[in-house]
C-alpha positions in Angstrom: 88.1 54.6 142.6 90.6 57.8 142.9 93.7 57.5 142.3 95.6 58.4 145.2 98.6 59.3 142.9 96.4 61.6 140.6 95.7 63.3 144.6 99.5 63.4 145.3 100.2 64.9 141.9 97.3 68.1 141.6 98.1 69.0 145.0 102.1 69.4 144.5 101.4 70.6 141.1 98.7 73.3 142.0 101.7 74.2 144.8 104.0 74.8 142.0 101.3 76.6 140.2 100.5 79.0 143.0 104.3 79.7 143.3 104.7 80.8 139.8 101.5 82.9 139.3 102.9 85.2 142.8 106.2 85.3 140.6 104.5 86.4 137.8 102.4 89.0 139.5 105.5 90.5 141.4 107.4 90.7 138.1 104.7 92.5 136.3 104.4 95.2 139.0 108.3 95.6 139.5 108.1 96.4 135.3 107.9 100.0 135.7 110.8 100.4 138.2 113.2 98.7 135.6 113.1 101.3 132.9 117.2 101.8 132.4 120.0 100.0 133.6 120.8 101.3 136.9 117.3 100.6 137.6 118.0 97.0 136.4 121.6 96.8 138.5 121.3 98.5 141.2 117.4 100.2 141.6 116.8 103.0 143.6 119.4 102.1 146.3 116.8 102.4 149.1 115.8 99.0 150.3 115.4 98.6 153.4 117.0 95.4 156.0 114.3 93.1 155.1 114.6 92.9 151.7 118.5 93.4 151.8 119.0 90.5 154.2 116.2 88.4 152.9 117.9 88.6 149.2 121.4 87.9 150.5 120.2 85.2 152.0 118.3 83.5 149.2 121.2 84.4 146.7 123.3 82.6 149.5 121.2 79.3 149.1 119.3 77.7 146.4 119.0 73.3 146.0 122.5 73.6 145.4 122.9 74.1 149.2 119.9 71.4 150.1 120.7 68.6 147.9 124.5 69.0 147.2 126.0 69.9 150.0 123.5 68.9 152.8 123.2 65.7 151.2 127.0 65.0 150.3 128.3 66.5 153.7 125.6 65.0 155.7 126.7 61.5 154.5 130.2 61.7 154.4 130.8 63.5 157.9 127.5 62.1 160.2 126.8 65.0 162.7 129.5 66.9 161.9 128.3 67.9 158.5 126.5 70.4 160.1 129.5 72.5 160.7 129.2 74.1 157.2 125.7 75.6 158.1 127.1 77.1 161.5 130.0 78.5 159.5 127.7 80.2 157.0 125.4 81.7 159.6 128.2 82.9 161.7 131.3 83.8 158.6 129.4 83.8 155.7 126.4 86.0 157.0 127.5 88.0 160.2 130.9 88.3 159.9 130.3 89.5 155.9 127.7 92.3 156.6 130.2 93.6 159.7 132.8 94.1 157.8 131.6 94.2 154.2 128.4 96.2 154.1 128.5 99.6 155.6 131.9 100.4 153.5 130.8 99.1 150.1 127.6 100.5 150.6 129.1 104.0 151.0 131.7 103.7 148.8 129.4 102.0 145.8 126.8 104.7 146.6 129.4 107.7 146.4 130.9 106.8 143.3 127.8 105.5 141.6 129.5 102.1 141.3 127.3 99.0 140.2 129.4 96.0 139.9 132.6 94.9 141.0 134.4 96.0 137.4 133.7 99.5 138.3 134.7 99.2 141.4 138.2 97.9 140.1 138.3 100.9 137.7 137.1 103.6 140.2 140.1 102.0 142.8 142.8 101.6 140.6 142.1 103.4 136.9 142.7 100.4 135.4 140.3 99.8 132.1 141.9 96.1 131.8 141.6 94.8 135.2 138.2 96.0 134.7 137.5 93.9 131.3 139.6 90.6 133.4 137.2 90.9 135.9 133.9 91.3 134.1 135.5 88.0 131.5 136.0 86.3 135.3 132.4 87.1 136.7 130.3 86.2 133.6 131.9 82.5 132.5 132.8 81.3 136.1 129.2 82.1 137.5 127.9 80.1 134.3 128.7 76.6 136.0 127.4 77.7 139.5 124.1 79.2 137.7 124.2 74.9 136.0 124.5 73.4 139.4 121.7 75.4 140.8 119.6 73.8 138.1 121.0 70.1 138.8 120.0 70.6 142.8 116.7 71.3 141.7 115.8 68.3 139.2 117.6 65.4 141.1 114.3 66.3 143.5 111.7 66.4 140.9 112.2 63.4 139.2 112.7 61.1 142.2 110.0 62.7 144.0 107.7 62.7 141.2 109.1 61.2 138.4 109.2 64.6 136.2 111.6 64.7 133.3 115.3 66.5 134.5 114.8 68.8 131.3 111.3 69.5 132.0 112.2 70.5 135.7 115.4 72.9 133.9 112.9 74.0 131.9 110.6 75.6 134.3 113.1 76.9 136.5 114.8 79.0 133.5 111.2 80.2 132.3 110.4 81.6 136.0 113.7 83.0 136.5 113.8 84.9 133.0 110.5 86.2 133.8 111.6 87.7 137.3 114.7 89.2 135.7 113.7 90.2 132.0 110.5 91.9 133.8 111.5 93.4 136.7 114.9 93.7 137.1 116.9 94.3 140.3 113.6 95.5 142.9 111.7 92.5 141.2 113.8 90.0 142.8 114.5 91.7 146.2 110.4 91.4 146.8 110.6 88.0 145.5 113.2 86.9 147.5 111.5 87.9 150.5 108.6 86.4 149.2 110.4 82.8 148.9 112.9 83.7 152.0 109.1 83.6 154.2 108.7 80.1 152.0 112.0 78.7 153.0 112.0 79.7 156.6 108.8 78.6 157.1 109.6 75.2 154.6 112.9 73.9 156.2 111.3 74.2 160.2 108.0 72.0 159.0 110.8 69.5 157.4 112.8 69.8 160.4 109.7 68.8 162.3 108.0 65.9 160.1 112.1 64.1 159.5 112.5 64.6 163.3 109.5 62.5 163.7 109.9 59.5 160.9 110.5 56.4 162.0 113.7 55.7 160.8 114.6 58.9 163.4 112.4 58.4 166.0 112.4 62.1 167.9 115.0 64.5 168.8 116.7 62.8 171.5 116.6 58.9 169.8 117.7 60.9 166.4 120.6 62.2 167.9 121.8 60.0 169.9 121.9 57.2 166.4 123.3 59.9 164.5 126.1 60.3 167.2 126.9 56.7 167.1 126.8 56.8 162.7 129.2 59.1 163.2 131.9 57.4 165.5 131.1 54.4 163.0 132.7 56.7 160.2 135.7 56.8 161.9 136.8 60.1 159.9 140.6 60.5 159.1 142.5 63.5 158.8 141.9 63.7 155.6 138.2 63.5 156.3 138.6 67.1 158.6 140.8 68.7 156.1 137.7 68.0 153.5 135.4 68.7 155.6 136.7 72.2 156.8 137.5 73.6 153.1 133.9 72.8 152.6 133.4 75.4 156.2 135.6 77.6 154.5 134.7 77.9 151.2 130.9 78.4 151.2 131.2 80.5 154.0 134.5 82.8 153.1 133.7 82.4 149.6 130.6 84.9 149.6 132.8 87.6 150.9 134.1 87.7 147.7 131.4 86.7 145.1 130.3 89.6 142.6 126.2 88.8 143.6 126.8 88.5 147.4 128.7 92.0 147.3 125.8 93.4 145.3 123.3 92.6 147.9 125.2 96.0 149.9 124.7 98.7 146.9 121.0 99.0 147.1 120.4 99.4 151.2 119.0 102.3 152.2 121.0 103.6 155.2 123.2 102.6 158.0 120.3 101.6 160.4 119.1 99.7 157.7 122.4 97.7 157.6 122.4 97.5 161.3 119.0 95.4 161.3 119.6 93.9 158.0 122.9 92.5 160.0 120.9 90.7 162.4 118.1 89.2 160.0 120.5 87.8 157.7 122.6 86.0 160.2 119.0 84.3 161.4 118.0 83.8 158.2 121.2 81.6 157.7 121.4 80.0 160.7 117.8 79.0 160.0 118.4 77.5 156.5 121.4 76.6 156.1 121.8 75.6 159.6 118.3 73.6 159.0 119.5 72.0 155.7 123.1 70.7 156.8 121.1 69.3 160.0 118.7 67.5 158.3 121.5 65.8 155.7 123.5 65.0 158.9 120.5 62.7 159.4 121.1 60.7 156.5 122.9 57.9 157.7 119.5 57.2 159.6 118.4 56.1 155.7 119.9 53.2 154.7 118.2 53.7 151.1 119.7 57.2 150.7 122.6 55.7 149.0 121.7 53.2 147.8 122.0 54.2 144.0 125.2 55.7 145.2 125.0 59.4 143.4 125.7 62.1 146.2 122.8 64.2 144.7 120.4 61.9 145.1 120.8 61.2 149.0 118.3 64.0 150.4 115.6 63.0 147.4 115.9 59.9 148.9 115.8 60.9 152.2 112.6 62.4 152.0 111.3 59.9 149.7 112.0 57.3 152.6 110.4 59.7 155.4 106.5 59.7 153.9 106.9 63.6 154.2 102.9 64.6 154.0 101.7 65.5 150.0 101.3 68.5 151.4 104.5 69.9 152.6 105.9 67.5 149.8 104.6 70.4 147.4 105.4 72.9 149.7 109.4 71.2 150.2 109.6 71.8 146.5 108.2 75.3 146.3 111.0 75.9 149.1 113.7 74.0 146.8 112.1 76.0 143.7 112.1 79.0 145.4 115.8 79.1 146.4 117.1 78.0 143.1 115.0 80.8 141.2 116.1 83.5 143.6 119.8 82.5 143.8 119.7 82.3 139.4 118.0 85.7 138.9 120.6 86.8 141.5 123.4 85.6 139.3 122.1 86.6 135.8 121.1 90.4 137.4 124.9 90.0 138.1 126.8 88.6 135.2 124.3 90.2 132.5 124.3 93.7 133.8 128.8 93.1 134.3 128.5 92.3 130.8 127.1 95.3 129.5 127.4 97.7 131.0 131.1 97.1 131.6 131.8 95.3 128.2 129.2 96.1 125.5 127.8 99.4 126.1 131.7 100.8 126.3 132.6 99.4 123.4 129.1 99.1 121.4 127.2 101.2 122.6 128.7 104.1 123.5 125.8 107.1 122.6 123.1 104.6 123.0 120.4 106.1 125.9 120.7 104.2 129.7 116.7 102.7 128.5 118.7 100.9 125.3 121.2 99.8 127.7 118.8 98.6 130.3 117.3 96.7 127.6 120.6 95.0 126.3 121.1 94.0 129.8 117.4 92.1 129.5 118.9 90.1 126.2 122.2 89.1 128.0 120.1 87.7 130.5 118.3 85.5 128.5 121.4 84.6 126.9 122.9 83.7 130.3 120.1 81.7 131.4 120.0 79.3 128.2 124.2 79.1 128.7 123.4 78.1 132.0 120.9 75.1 131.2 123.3 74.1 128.4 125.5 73.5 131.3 123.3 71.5 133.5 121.3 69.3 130.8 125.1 68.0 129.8 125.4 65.1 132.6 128.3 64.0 134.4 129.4 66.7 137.2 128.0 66.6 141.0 126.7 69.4 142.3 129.8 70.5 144.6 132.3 69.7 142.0 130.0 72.4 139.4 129.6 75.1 142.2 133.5 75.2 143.9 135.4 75.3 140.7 133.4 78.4 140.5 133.2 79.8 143.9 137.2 78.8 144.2 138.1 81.0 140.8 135.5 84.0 141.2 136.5 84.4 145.6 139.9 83.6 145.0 140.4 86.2 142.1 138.3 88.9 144.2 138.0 88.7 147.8 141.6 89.5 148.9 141.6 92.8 146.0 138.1 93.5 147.2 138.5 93.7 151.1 142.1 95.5 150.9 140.8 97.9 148.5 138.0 98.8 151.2 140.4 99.5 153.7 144.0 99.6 153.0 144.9 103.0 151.1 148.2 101.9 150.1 147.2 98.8 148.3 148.3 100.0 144.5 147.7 98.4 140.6 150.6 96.2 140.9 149.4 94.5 143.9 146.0 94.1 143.3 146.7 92.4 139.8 149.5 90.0 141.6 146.8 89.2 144.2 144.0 88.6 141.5 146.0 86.2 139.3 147.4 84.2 141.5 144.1 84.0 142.9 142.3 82.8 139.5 145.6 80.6 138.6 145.5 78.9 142.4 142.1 78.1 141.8 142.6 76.8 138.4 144.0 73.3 138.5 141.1 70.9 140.1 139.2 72.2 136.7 141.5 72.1 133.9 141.8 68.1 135.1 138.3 68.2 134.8 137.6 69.5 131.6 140.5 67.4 129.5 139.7 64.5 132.0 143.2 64.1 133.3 143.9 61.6 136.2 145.9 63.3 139.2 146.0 61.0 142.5 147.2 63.1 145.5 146.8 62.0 149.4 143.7 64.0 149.8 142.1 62.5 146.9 141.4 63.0 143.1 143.1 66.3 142.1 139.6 66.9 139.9 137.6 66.5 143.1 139.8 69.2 145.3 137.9 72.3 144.3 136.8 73.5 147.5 140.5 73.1 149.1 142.2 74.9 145.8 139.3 77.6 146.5 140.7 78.1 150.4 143.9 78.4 149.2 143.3 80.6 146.6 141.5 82.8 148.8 144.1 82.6 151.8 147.0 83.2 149.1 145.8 86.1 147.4 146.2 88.3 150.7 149.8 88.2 150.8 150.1 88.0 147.3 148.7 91.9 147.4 151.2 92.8 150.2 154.1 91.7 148.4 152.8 92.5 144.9 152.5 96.3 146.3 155.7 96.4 148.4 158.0 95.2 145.3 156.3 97.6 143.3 156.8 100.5 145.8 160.2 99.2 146.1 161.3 99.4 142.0 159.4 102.7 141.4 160.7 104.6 145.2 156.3 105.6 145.3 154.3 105.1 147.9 151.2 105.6 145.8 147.7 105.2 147.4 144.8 106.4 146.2 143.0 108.5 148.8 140.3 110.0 146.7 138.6 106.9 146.4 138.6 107.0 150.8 138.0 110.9 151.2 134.1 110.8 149.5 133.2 107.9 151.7 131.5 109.2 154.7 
């Protein structure tokens, strides 16, 4: 008789399979539009609003979003842990292209920038702030590259028992293949590839948890989840918690070096216009999707059971007999996001690395092809640091990802958005505003690292990162002001770069 497992296990697998032969084949024909390494950073700055706005928003969300925070915020907060995917769609996507992308497109595209470094430089003419920022970018996206790996494998091996290495494994090989191959307009038509997967993913698991039994439809769901909730009885302490975790993954992006890059390549202001509108869909959809359906998880009784965080939505959907089918499609989905959000990252950190670090100092009459290609190496190099990271057990998911939203955001987004649009924002100011930024950030991972104890009324010090990362990104901003007004002040200048402004149309 046929096994109903062996049934289970071609049709998710041949899924999986399907998945990484399209990734293949879009690599392979991106090849010859990555030849040097503005092709590889930036391409040929013309996509257009799909592609922009469907690769923000799959850089924006990978497992990490789907099993670590859905799952964690979901359980800890009832209903209310869907406030995080409302804050995304509305701060992290709508609010961010309004303000951010028509300006640092222009700007980026005017000065040939093509990553944040330059950007410093080009602003300020500061070669170190340059170096601290490309040293910043490259080791503090390593641990958010790790956790994107651990959302993905706490699915695969409940689901279907596959090894936690195994499942790093594949994820790296598809990822280096999109990036290594292609380059930057490899994984803008991949992500929208996966972004249609996603979308069309998280409604058919909206749908099938909707009508499990331990939900019962829309209207029985919410009316248990409501009464979960109450049962909670969440503190003060619960809403302050709660609300960093609003704030930091949806203010965070503002100032992430692979969110901003998403505005370089678009094509033209219309383009930004409709890319605007997509994007803030495309969020509310996913992440607005994802944080709903681990608001549900109280409903599951077994989805803490083992009492690891990660493992709540696994469970979740291990409890809800989701069809084989969209089983295998759920993980394509969960697959899909991670790869797209790690090429994302390595394109970032491997191309800041070189061109701003190694090709300056190493490589300075090497051709833009040679450079292109060192960009290719650090890549790979990246993504084994990366699994390093997430093989080496111990961390949850939203610990991994805020100590590195909280130092990268905190260091950048206040420099970042002042340098935009405040002329008078000088050196002095900027470098006040970044430090105390990255040194803000800092504590909830240093008592991580040399395991020290620190008790404070919101919790373990270790466990704070997403309220040290709003506070290092609310700090920073008047840090600038009063970093730039005391230098003004001692020097009697007023300086303010207006060149930078006047070539910005």
């Amino acid at each position: 008789m046929e096994n109903p497992m062996d049934n289970k296990e071609v049709i998710i697998y041949g899924t999986i399979a399907v998945y990484i032969a399209i990734m293949i084949i879009v690599s392979v024909l991106s090849s010859r539009s990555a030849k040097n390494v503005s092709d590889f950073a930036v391409g040929k700055r013309n996509a257009n609003a799909w592609l922009s706005a469907f690769s923000y928003g799959t850089a924006y969300f990978s497992a990490v979003m789907f099993i670590g925070y859905a799952g964690t915020t979901g359980w800890n907060y009832g209903l209310w842990g869907i406030l995080p995917g409302i804050g995304n769609a509305i701060f992290g996507a709508l609010f961010a292209w309004l303000v951010l992308a028509n300006r640092t497109r222009d700007i980026t595209r005017h000065h040939d920038i093509r990553s944040m470094p330059q950007f410093f430089e080009k602003r300020f003419g500061d070669k170190v702030m340059k170096q601290f920022c490309v040293f910043v970018t490259f080791i503090f996206l390593l641990p958010y590259s790790a956790s994107v790996y651990k959302g993905l494998t706490s699915v695969c091996s409940i689901l279907l028992g596959i090894d936690e290495m195994l499942c790093c494994i594949l994820i790296a090989c598809v990822a280096a293949v999109l990036v290594v191959l292609g380059g930057y307009m490899a994984t803008l038509k991949a992500d929208f590839l996966q972004g249609i997967v996603m979308v069309g993913g998280v409604i058919a698991l909206i749908v099938v948890i909707m009508r499990c039994e331990q939900v019962g439809g829309l209207t029985n769901g919410i009316n248990n989840i409501i009464d979960k909730t109450s049962e909670l009885s969440l503190t003060s302490k619960d809403h302050i918690s709660l609300w960093a975790t609003v704030l930091m993954t949806s203010f965070g992006t503002w100032g992430l070096p692979q969110m901003i890059h998403k505005y370089y390549g678009i094509k033209d202001r219309a383009e930004v216009v409709r890319g605007t509108v997509i994007s803030t869909l495309f969020c509310l959809i996913i992440a607005g999707g994802g944080y709903f359906i681990g608001s549900l998880s109280r409903l599951f009784p077994e989805a803490f059971a083992d009492g690891v965080y990660d493992n709540i939505i696994p469970n979740v959907l291990e409890a809800a007999n989701v069809p084989t089918i969209l089983l295998g499609i759920i993980l394509v989905l969960l697959i899909s996001a991670s790869v797209s959000t790690l090429a994302s990252i390595t394109i970032t950190a491997s191309t800041t690395l070189t061109m701003d670090f190694i090709a300056p100092v190493a490589m300075k009459k090497a051709s833009s092809e040679k450079v292109g290609n060192a960009c290719k190496i650090v890549s790979v190099l990246f993504i084994i640091l990366s699994f390093v990271i997430a093989i080496t057990p111990g961390t949850p998911i939203l610990v991994m990802m805020s100590y590195s939203w909280g130092i990268i955001s905190g260091s950048f987004m206040a420099p970042y958005i002042l340098s935009l649009f405040w002329k008078k924002l000088n050196r002095a100011g900027a470098w006040v505003g970044m430090l105390g930024g990255f040194i803000t950030a800092f504590p909830p991972l240093v008592c991580k690292l040399f395991g020290i104890t620190v008790s404070t009324p919101l919790g373990e010090l270790s466990a704070l990162g997403p309220h040290f990362a709003c506070l290092a990104m609310i700090i920073s901003f008047p840090l600038c002001f009063i970093g730039t007004k005391i230098y003004n002040s001692v020097t009697k200048t007023n300086e303010a770069n207006t060149e930078f402004y006047q070539t910005a149309k």
